[in-house]
C-alpha positions as CSV (number, residue, x, y, z in Angstrom):
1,X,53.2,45.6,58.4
2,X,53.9,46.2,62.1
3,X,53.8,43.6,64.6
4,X,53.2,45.2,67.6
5,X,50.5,43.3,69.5
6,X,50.9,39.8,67.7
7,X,51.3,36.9,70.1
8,X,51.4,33.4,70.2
9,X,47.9,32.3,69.5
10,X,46.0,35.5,68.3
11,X,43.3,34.6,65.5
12,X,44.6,35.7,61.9
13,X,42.8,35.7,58.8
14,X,44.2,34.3,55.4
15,X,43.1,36.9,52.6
16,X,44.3,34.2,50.1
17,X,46.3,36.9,48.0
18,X,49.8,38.3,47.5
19,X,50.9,41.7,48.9
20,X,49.2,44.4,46.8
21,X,50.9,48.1,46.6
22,X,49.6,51.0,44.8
23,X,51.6,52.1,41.2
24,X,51.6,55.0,39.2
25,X,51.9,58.8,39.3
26,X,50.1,58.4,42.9
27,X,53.3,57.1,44.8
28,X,55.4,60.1,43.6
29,X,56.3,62.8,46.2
30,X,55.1,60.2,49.1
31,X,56.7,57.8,51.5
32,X,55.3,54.6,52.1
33,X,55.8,51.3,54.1
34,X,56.1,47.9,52.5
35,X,52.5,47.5,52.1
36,X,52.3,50.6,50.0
37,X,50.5,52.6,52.8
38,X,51.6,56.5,52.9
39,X,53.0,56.7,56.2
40,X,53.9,60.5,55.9
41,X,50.7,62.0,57.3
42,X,49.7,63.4,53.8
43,X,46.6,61.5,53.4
44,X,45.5,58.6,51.3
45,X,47.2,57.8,48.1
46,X,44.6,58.7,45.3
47,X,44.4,59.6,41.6
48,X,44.3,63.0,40.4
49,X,40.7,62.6,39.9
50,X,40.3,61.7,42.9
51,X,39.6,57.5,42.0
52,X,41.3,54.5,43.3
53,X,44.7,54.0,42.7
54,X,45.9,51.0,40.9
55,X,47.5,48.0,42.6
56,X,49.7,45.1,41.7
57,X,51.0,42.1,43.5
58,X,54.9,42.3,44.5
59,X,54.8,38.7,43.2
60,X,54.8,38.6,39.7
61,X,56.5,36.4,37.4
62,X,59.8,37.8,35.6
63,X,59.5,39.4,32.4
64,X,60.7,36.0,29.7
65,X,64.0,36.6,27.9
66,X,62.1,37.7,24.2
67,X,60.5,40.7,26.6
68,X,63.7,42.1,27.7
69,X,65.3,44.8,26.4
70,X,68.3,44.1,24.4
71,X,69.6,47.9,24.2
72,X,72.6,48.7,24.3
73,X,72.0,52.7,24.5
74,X,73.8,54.3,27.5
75,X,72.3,56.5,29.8
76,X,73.7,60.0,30.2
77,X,73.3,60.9,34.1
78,X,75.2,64.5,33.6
79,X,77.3,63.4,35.8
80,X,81.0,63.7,33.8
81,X,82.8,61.2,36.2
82,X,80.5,58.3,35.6
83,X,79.3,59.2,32.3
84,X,83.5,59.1,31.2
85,X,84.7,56.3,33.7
86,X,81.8,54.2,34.5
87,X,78.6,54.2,32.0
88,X,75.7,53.4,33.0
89,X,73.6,50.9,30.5
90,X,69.9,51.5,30.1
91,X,68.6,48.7,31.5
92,X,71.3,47.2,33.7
93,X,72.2,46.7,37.2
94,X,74.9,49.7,38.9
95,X,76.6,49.0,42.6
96,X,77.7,51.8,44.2
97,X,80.0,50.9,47.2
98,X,81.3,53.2,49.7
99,X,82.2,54.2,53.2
100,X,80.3,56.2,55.5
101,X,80.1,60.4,54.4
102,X,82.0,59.6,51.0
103,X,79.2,61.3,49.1
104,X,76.8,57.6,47.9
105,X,73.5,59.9,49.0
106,X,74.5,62.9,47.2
107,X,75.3,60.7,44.4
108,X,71.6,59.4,44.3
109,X,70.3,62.8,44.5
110,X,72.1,64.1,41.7
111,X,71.3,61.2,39.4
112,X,67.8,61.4,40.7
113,X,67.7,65.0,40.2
114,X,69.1,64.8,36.3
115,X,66.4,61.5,35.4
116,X,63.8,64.2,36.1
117,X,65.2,67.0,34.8
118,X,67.1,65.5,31.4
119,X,65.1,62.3,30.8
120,X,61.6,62.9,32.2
121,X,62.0,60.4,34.3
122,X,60.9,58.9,37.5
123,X,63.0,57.3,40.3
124,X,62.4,55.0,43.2
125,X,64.3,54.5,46.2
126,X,63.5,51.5,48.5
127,X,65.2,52.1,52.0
128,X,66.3,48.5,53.1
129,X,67.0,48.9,56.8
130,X,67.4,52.3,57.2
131,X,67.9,54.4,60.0
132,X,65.2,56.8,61.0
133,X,66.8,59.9,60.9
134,X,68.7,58.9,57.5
135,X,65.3,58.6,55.3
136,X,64.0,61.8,57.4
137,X,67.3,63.3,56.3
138,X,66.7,61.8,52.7
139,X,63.3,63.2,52.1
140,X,64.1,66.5,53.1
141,X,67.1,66.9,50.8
142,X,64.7,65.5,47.9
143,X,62.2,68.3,48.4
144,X,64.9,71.1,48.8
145,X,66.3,69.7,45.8
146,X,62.9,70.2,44.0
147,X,62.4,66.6,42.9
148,X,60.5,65.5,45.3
149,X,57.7,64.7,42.4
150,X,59.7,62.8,41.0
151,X,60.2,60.0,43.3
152,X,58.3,57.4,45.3
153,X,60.1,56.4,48.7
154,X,59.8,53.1,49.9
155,X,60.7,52.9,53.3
156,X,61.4,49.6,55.6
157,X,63.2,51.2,58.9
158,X,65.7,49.1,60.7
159,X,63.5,48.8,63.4
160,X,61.0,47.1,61.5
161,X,60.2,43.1,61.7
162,X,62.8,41.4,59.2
163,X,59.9,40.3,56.9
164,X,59.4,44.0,56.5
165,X,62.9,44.7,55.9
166,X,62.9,41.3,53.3
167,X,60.0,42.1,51.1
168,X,60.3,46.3,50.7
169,X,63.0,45.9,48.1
170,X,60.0,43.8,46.1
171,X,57.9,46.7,47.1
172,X,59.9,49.6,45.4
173,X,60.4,47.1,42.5
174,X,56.9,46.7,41.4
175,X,56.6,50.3,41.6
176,X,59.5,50.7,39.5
177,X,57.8,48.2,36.9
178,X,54.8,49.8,36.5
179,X,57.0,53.0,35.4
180,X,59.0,50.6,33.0
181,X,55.8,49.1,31.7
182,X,54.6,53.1,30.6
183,X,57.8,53.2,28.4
184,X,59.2,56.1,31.1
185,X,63.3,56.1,32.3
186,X,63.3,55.2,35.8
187,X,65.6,54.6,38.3
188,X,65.4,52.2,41.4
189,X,68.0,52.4,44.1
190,X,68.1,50.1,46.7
191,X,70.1,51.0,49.9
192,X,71.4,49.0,51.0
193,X,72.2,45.6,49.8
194,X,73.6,44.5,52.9
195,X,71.1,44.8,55.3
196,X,68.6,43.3,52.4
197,X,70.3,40.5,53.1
198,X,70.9,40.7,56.9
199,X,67.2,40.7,56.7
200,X,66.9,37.3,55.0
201,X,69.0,35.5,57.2
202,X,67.4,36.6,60.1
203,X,63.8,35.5,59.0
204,X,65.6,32.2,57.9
205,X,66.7,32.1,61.8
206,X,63.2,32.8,62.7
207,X,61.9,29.9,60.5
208,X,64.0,27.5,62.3
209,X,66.7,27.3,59.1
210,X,70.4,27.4,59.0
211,X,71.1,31.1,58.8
212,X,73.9,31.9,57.0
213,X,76.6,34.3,57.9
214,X,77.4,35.8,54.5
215,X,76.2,35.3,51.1
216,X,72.1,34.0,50.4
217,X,69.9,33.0,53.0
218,X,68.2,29.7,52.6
219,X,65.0,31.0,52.4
């Protein structure tokens, strides 16, 4: 969470447990920190019967190699460019890479748009760094679009701490999971990659490491 107010010194207390986020139907159509709080005034996150929403830890062991999916089935994102020149697999791992205004957002809206409209599916976007304006920006275009229900936004601005930054990628993944787990299409976009790992280097400065000036941090 937010650091403002921490100093040198100041009594903490150890809750001896992992980061817990809330999962499920409950995240769509809201924006939310790394800690899963709802951060855009709507209220608190809650069930449609009104009870507690479920949590899970965003650190959980990988699925083993038996548990995952071995399909080779392609998924059709209506999209006739990358459908023809650049499949996506169900299951696998997509880059997009881009300059500035060549179209990347638009891009996740329309694949965003088509997993809810053709697949009944749910989507995720983790902001990694973003600026301000560009996930204000993002979540107005989702609910002009009309799939704003469809989506949980996961949002880590760039001026955040770097742990916050570091950990809201895991964030949107475990809400991505619990989708996955229900058997549902879902999409998780992370944007973007770079400053994920701009992020990790500069808590590996903070711990007194060797940051590293491209590629992994050590931590």
């Amino acid at each position: 969470g937010t650091s403002d107010g921490l100093k040198r010194g100041l009594e903490v207390t150890d809750l001896k447990k992992p980061i817990q986020v809330p999962v499920g139907k409950a995240t769509l159509g809201r924006i939310m920190n790394v800690l899963g709080e709802p951060i855009d005034m709507k209220g608190d996150l809650t069930e449609e019967d009104g009870s507690a929403v479920e949590v899970s830890s965003i650190h959980r062991p990988a699925p083993s190699y038996e548990d995952q999916s071995n399909s080779q089935e392609l998924l059709e994102t209506g999209i006739k460019v990358i459908d023809l020149m650049c499949p996506f697999a169900k299951g696998g791992k997509v880059g997009l890479f881009g300059g500035a205004g060549v179209g990347k957002t638009v891009n996740m809206m329309e694949l965003i748009r088509n997993i809810a409209a053709e697949h009944s599916g749910y989507s995720v976007f983790a902001g990694v760094g973003e600026r301000t304006r560009e996930g204000n920006d993002f979540y107005h275009e989702m609910t002009d679009s009309n799939v704003i229900d469809k989506v949980a936004l996961v949002y880590g601005q760039m001026n955040e701490p770097p742990g916050n930054r570091l950990r809201v990628a895991l964030t949107g993944l475990t809400m991505a999971e619990k989708f996955r787990d229900e058997g549902r299409d879902v999409l998780l976009f992370i944007d973007n990659i770079y400053r994920y790992t701009l992020a990790g280097t500069e808590v590996s400065a903070l711990l007194g490491r060797m940051p590293s000036a491209v590629g992994l941090s050590a931590n």
